[in-house]
FITOR-550119 format. One line per field, with one value per atom (N, C-alpha, C, O, CB): residue number from 1; x, y, z. Coordinates in Angstrom, 3 decimals. Glycine has a CB too. Layout:
N
nr: (NUM,...)
u: (X,...)
v: (Y,...)
w: (Z,...)
***
This chain:
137
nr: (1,1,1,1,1,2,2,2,2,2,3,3,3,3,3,4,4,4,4,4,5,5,5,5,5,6,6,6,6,6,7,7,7,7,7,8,8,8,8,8,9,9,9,9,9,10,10,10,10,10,11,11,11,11,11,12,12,12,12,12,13,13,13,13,13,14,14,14,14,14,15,15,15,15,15,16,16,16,16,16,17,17,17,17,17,18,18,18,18,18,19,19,19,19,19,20,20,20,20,20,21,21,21,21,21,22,22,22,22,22,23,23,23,23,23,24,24,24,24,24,25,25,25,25,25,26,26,26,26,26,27,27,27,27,27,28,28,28,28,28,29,29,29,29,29,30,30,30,30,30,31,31,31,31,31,32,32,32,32,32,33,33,33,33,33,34,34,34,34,34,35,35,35,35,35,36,36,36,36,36,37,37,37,37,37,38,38,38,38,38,39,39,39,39,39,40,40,40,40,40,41,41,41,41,41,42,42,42,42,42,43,43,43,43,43,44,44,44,44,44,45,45,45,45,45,46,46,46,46,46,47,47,47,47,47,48,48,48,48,48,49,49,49,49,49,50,50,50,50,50,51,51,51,51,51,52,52,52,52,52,53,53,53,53,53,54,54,54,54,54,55,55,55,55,55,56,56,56,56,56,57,57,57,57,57,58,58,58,58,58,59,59,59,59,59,60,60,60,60,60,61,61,61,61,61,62,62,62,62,62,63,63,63,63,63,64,64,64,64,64,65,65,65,65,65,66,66,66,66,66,67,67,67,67,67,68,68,68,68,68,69,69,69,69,69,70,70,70,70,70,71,71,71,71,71,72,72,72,72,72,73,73,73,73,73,74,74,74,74,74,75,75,75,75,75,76,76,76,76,76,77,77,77,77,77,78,78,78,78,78,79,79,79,79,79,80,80,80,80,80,81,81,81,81,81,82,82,82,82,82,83,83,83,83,83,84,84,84,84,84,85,85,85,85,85,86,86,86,86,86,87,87,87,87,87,88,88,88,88,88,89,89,89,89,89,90,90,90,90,90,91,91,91,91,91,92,92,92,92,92,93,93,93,93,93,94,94,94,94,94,95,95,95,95,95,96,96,96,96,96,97,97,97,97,97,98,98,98,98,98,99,99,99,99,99,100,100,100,100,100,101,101,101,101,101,102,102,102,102,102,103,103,103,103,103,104,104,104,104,104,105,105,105,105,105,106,106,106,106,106,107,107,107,107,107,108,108,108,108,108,109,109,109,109,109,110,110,110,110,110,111,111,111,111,111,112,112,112,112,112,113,113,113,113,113,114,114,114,114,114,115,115,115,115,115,116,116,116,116,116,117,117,117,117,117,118,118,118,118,118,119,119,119,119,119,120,120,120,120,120,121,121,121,121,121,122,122,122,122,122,123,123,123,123,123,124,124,124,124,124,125,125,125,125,125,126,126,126,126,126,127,127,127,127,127,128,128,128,128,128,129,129,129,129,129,130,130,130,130,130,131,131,131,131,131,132,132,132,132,132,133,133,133,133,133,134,134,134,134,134,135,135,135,135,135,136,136,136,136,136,137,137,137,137,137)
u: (50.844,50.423,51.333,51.600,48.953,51.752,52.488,51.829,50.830,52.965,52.437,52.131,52.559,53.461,52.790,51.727,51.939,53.455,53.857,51.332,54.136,55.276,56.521,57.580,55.405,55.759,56.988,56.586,57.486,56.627,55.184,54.522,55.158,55.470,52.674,55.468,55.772,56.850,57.107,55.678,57.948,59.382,59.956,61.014,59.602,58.750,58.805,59.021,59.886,58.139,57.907,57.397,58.112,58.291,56.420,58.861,60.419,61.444,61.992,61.148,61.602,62.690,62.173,63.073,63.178,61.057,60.618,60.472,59.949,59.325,61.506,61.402,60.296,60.972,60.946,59.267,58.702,60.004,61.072,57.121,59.632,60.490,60.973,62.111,59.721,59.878,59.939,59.249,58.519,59.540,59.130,58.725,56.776,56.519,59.841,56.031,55.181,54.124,53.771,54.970,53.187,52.156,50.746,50.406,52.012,50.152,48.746,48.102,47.517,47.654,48.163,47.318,48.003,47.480,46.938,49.474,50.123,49.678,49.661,51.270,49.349,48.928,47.396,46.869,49.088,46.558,45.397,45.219,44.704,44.627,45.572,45.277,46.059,45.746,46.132,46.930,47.478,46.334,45.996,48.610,45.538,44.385,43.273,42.508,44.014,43.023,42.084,42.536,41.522,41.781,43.225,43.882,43.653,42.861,45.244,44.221,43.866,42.605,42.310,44.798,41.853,40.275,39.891,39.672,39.542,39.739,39.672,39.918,39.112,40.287,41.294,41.779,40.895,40.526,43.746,40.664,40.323,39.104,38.935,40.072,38.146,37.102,36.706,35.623,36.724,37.680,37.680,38.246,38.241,38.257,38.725,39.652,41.105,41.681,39.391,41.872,43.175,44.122,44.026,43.341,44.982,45.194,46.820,46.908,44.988,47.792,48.979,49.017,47.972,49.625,50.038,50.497,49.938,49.228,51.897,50.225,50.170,50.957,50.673,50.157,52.513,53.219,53.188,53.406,54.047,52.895,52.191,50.887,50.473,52.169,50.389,48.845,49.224,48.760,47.530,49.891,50.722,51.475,51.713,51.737,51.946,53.133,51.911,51.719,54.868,51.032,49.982,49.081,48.285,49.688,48.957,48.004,48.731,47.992,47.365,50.165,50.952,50.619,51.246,52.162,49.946,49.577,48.290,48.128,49.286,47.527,46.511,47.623,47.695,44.998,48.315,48.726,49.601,49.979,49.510,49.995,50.638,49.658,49.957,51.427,48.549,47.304,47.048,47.069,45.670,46.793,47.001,47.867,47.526,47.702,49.005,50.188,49.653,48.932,51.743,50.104,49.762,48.900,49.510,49.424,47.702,46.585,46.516,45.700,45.581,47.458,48.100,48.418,47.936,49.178,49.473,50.461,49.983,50.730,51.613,48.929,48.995,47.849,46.725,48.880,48.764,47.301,46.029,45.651,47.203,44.937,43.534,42.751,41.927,42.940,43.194,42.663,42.721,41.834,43.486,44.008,44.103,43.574,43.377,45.387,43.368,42.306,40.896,40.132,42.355,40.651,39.392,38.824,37.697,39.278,39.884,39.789,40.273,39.335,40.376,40.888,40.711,40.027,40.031,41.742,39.378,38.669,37.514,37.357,38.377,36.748,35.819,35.891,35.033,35.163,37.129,37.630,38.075,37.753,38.193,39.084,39.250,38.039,37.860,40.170,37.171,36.273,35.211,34.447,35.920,35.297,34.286,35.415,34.964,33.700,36.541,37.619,37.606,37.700,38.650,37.401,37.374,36.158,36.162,37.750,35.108,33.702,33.547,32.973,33.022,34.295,34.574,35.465,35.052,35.484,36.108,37.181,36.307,36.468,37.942,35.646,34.668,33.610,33.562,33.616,33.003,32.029,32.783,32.139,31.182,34.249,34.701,35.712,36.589,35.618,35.395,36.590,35.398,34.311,38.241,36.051,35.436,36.016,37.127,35.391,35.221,36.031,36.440,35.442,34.849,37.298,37.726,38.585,39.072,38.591,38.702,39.577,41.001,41.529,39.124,41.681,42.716,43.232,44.431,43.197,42.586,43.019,43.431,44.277,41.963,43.032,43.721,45.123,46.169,42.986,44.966,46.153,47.485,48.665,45.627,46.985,48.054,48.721,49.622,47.317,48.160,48.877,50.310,51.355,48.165,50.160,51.598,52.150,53.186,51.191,51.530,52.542,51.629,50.402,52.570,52.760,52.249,50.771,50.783,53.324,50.077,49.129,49.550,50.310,48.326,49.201,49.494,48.565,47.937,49.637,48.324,47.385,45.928,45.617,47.623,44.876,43.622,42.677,41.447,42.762,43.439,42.952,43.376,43.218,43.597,44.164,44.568,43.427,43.730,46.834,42.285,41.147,41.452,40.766,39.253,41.936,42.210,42.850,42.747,42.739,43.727,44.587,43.613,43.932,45.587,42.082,41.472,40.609,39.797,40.692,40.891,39.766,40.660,41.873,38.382,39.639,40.328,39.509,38.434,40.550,40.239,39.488,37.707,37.686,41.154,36.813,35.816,35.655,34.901,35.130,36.584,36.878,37.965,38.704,37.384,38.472,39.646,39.755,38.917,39.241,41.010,41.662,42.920,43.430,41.248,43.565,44.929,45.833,45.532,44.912,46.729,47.633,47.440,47.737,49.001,46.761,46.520,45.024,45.046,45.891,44.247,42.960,43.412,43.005,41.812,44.326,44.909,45.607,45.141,45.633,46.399,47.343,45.940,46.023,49.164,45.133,44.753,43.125,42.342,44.331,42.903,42.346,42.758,42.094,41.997,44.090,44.923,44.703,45.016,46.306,44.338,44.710,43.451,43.147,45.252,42.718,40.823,40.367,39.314,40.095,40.486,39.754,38.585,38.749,40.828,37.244,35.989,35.538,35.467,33.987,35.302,35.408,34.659,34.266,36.748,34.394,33.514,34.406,35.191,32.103,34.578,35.515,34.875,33.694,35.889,35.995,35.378,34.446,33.797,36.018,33.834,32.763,31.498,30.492,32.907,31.466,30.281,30.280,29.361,30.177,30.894,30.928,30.281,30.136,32.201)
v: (78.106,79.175,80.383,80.801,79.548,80.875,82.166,83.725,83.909,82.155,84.560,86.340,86.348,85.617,87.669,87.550,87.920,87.967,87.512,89.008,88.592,88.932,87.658,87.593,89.836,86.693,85.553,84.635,84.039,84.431,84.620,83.573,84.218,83.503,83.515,85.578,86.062,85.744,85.315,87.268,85.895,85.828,84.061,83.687,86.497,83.137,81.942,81.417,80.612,81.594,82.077,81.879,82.136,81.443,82.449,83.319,83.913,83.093,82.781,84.697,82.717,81.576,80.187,79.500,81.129,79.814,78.656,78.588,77.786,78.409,80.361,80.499,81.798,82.531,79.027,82.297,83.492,84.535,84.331,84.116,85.483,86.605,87.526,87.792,87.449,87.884,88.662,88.257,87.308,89.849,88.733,88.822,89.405,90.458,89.562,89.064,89.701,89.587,88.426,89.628,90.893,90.471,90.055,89.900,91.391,89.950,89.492,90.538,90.312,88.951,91.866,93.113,93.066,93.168,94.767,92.918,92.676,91.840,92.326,92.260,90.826,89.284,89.707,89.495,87.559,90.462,90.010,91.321,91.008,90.031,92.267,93.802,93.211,93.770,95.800,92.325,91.379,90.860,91.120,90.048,90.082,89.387,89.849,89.228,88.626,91.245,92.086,92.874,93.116,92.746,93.258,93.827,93.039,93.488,94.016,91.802,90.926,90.302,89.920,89.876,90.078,89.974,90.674,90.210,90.453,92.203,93.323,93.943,94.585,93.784,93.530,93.154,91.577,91.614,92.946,90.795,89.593,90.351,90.396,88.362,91.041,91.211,92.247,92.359,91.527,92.766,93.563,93.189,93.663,94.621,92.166,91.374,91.392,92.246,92.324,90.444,90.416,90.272,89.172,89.021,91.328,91.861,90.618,89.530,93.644,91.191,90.882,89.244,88.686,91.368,88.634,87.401,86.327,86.575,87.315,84.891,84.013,83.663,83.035,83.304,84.506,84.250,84.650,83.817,84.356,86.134,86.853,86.779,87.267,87.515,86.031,85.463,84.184,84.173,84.803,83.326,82.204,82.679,81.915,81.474,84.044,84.444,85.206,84.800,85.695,86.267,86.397,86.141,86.859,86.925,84.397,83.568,83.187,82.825,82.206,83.132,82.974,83.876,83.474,82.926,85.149,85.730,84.825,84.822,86.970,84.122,83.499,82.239,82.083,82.660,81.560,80.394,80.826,79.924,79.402,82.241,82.680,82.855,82.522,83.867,83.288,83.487,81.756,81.347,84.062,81.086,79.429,78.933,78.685,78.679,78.873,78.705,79.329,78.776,79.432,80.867,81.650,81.015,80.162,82.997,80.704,80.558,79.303,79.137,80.545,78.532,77.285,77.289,76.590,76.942,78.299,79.176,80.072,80.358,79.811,80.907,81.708,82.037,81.607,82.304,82.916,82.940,83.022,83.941,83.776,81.940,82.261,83.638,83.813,81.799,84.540,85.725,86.412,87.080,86.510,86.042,86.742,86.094,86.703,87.075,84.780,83.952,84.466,84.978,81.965,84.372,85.082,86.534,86.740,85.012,87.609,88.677,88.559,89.229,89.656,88.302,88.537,87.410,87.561,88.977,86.175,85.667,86.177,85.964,84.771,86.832,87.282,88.163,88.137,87.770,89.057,89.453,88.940,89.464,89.584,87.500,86.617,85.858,85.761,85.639,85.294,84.817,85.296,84.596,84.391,87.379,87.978,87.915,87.806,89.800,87.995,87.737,86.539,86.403,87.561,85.577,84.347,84.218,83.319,82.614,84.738,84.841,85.034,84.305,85.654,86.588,87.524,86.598,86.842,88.782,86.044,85.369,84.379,84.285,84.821,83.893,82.212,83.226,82.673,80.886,84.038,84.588,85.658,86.153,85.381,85.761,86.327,85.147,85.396,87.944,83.864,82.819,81.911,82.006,82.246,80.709,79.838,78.660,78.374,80.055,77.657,76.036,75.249,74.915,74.826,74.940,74.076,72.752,71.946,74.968,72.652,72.063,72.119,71.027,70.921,73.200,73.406,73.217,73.478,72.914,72.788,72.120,73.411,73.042,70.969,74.678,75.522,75.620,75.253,76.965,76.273,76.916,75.782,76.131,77.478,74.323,73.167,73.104,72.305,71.601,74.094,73.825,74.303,73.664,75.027,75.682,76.535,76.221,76.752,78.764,75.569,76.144,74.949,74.906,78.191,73.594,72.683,72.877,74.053,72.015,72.481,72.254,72.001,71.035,71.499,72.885,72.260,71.406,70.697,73.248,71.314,70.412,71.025,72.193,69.874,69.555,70.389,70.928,70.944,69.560,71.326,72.300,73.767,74.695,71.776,73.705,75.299,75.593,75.795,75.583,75.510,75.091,76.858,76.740,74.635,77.910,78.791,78.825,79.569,79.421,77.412,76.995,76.708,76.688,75.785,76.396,75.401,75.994,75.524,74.140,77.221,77.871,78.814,78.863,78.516,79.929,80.447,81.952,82.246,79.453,82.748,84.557,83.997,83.514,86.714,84.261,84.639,85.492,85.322,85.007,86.521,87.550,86.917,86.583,88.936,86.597,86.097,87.748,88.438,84.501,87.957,89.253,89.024,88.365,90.985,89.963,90.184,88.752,87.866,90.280,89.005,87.807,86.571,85.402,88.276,87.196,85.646,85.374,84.178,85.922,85.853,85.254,84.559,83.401,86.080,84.813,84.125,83.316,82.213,84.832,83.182,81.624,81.151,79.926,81.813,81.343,80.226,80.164,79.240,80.922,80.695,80.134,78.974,78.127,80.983,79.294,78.347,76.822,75.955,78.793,76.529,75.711,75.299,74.424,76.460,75.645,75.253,76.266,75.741,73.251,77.290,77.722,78.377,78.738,79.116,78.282,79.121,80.351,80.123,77.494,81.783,82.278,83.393,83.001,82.312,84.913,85.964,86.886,86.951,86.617,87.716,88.886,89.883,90.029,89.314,90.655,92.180,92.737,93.015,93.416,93.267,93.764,92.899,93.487,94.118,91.360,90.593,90.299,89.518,89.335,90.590,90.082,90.950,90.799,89.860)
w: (45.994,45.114,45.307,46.433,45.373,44.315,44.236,44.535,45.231,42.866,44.006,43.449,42.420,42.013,44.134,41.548,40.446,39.879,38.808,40.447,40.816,40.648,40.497,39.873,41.727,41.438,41.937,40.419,39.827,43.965,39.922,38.620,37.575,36.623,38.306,37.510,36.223,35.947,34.822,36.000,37.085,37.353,37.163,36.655,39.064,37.815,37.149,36.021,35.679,37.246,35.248,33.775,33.080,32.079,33.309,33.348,32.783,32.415,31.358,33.762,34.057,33.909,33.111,32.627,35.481,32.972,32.241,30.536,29.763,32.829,30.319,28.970,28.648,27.926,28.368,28.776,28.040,28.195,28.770,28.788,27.623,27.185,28.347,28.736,26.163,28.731,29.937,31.090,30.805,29.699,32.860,33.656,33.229,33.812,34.375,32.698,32.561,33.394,33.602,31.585,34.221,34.880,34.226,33.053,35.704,35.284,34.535,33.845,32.786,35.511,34.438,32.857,32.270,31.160,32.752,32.117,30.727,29.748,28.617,30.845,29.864,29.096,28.830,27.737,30.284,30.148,30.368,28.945,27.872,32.195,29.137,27.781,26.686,25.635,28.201,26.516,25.099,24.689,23.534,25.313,25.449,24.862,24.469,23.731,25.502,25.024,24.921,23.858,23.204,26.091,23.474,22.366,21.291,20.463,22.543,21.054,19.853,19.884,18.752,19.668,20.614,20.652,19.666,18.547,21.874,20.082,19.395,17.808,17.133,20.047,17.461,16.042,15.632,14.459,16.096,16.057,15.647,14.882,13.664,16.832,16.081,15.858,14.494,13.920,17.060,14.293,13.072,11.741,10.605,13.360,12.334,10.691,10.725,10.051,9.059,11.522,11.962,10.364,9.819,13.169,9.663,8.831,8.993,8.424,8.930,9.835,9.782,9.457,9.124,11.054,9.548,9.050,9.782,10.757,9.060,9.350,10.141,11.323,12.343,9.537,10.721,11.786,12.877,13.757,11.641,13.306,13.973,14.685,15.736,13.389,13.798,14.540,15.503,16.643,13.165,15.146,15.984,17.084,18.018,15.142,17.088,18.378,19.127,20.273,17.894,18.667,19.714,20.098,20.704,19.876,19.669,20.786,21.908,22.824,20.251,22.213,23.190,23.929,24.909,22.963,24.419,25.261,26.244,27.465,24.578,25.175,26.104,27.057,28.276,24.966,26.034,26.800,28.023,28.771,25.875,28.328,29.546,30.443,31.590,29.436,30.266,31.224,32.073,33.234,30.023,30.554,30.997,32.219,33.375,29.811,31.644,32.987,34.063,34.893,32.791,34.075,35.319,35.649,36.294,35.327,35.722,36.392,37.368,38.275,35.435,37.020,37.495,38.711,39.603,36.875,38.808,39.957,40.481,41.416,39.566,40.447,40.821,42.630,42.887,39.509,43.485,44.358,44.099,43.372,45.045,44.718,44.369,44.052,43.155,45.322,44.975,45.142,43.566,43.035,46.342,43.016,41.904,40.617,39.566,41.789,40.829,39.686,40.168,39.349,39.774,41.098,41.277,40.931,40.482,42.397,41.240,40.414,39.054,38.623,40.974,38.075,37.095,36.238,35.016,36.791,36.837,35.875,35.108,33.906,36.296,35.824,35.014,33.765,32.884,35.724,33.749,33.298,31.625,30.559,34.199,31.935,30.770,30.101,28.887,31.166,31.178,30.581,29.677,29.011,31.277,29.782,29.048,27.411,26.271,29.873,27.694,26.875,25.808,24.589,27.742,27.200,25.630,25.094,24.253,25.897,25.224,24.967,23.890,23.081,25.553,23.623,22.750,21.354,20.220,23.647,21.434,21.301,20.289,19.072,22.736,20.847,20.385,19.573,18.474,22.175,19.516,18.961,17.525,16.600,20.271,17.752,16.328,15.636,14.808,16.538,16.150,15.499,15.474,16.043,16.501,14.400,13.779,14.158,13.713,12.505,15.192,15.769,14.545,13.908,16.744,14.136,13.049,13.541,12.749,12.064,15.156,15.735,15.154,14.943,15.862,14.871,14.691,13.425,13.320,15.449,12.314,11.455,10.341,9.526,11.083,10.194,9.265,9.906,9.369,9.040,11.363,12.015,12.145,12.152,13.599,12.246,12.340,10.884,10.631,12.771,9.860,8.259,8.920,8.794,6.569,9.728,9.699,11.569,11.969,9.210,12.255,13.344,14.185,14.093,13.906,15.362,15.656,16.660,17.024,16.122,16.978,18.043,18.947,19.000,17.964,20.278,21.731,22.275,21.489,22.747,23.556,23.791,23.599,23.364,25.130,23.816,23.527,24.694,24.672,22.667,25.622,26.895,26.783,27.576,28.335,25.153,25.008,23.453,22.277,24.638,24.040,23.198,22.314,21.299,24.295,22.275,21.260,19.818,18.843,21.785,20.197,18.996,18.105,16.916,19.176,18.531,17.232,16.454,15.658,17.626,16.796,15.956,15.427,15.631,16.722,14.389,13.606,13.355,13.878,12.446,12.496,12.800,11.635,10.503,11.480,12.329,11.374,10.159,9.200,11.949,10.413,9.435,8.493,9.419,10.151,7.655,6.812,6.119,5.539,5.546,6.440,5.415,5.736,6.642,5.697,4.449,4.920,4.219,3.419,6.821,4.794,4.665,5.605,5.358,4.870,6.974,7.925,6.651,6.358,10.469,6.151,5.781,4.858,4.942,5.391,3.687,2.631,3.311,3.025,1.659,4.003,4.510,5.244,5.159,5.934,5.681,6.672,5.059,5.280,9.153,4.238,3.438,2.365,1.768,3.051,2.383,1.792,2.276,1.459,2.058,3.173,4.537,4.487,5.299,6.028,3.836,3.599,4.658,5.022,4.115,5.316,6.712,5.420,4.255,8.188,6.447,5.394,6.983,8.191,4.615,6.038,6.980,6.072,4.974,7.721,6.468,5.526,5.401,6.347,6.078,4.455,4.334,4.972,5.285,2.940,5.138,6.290,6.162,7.170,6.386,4.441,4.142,4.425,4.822,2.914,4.226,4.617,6.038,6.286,3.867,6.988,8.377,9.059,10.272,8.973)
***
């Protein structure tokens, strides 16, 4: 098991962008929770690049010292909570119209925003997703 520092610096080298720590990723996810929860406006494409914040939490958590899965799980888990209660399980099948599926232990891919607006609500309505517009949600 690693440190924050040595997993990020890993992850780096295994391809993400940057060295990032865990409140980095962990306030990415909390951030788009947040937009989810209000009606995630921007694109599909965009909605596809910041679910990659969860799948870095994924990895990390792999690698990382216990101590620090232990402190911040509770943390993610009030996260993905949040997460499952403003998205709709479709097992992946709107979001697989535009961008492939990873495996199904990255159980975020399969669902979709409850709120449909914007341009992600129109592409992923396109795609059959059924979901409520901002004013009915």
């Amino acid at each position: 098991m690693a440190t924050e520092t040595e997993v990020g610096e890993l992850l780096h080298q295994r391809g993400w962008r940057t060295a990032f720590t865990v409140a980095e990723r962990v306030n990415a996810w909390a951030a788009l929770v947040s937009v989810i929860e209000r009606g995630y406006g921007d694109d599909i494409y965009e909605y596809t690049n910041d679910l990659y914040c969860r799948n870095w939490l994924h990895e990390a958590w792999l690698l990382l010292d216990e101590h620090i899965v232990q402190l911040w799980t509770p943390q993610i888990k009030a996260l993905d909570d949040q997460y499952k209660a403003a998205t709709i399980d479709d097992d992946g099948q709107a979001l697989d119209q535009f961008h492939r599926l990873p495996g199904p232990d990255l159980w975020w891919w399969r669902r979709h925003p409850r709120i449909l607006t914007g341009d992600l609500g129109r592409s992923l309505r396109s795609a059959g997703a059924i979901g409520a517009a901002p004013d009915t949600a």
